[in-house]
N, C-alpha and C positions, 0 to 999 in steps of 0.2 A: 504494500500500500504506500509506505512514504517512496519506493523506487518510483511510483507510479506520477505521485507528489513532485517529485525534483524532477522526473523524466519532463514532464509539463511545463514545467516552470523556464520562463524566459531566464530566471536570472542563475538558472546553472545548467552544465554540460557535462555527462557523463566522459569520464577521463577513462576508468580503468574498472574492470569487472571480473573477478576470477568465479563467479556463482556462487562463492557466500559473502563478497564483501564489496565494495562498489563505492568507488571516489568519483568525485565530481567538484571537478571546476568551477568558478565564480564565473561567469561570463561579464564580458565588459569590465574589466575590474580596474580599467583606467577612468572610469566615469563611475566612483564613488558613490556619490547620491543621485538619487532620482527625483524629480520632484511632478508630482500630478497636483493641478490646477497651480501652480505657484512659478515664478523664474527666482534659479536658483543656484549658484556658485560655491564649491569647495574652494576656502582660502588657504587655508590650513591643512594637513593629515600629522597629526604623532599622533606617537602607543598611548597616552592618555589624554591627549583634545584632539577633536575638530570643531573648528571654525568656520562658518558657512553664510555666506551675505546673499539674506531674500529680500530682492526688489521687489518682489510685488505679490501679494500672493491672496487668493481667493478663500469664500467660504468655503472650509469644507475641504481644504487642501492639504497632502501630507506629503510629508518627505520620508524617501524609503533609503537609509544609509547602509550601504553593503558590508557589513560587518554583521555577526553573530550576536543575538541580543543575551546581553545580559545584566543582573538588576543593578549592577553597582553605577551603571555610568547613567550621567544626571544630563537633562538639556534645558537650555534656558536662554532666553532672548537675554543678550547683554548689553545692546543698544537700538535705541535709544532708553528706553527704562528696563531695568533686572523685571525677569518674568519667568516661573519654571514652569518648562511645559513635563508635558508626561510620554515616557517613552515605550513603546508596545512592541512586542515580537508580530509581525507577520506570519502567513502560513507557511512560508519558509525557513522562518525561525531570525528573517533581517530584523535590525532596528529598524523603528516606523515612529513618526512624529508626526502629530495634529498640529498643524502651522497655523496660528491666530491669521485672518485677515487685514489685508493692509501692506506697509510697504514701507520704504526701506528698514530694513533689522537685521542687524549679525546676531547671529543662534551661537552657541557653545555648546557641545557637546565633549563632558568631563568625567572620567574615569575617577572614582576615587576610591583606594580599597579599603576593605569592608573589616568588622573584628577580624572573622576565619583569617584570612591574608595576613593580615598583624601578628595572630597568634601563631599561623604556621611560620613566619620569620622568627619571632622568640624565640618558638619549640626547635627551629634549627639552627639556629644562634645555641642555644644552650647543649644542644646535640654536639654543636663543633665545639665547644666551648669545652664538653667532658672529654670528647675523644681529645683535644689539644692535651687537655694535662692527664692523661691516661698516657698519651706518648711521653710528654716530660717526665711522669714519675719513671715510666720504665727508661728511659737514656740514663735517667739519675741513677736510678738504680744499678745499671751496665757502666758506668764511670766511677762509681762506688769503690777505694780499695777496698780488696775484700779483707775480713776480718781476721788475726790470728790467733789461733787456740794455744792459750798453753802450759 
């Protein structure tokens, strides 16, 4: 059913298929966003913003950004006035943004991670942390004169 799903979908292309596993390319993946009823430009791409300036844009209109949705990243008009909108997964599983009407506005769209993130950096921060001095004690220990009995 979801092979059936992506097979459909303009915005991917079946790459590779051994009959139990099946990759599939982004199609167009030079044109970022999509925007239905809105004009709309990618200013920006990094790993935690994009930046995007709508000229003009209708009731009722969304912007579809070609990346994987997931809940941590936030959007929000950042001019002329701070506004957060709300970001939804598509039946593809894209980011999808409801674009207020109206015209000129740069959007942001910002990654910011979440506790889990924070806590898996500690948890392995403190991981390296035991194996470092698990290593020092034993060098220490292998540098040690050894002791004589007598």
């Amino acid at each position: 059913k979801a092979r059936a799903l992506l097979d459909a979908s303009p915005h991917f292309r079946r790459y590779w298929d051994n009959g139990y596993f099946t990759l599939y390319h982004l199609t167009g993946a030079s044109d970022w966003i999509e925007a239905q009823g809105a004009t709309a430009r990618l200013l920006e791409r990094t790993p935690h913003r994009w930046t995007i300036a709508v000229d003009e844009s209708e009731p009722g209109a969304q912007l579809t950004l070609k990346m994987g949705h997931y809940p941590l990243w936030r959007a929000a008009i950042v001019t002329p006035s701070e506004q957060a909108l709300s970001l939804t997964a598509n039946p593809y599983g894209l980011q999808t943004v409801a674009l207020p009407p109206g015209g000129p506005y740069t959007l942001q769209v910002v990654y910011r991670a979440g506790w889990l993130e924070w806590s898996g950096l500690a948890l392995s921060l403190a991981s390296l942390s035991l194996a470092a001095g698990l290593v020092a004690a034993r060098v220490a220990r292998a540098l040690r004169p050894p002791c004589s009995a007598s």
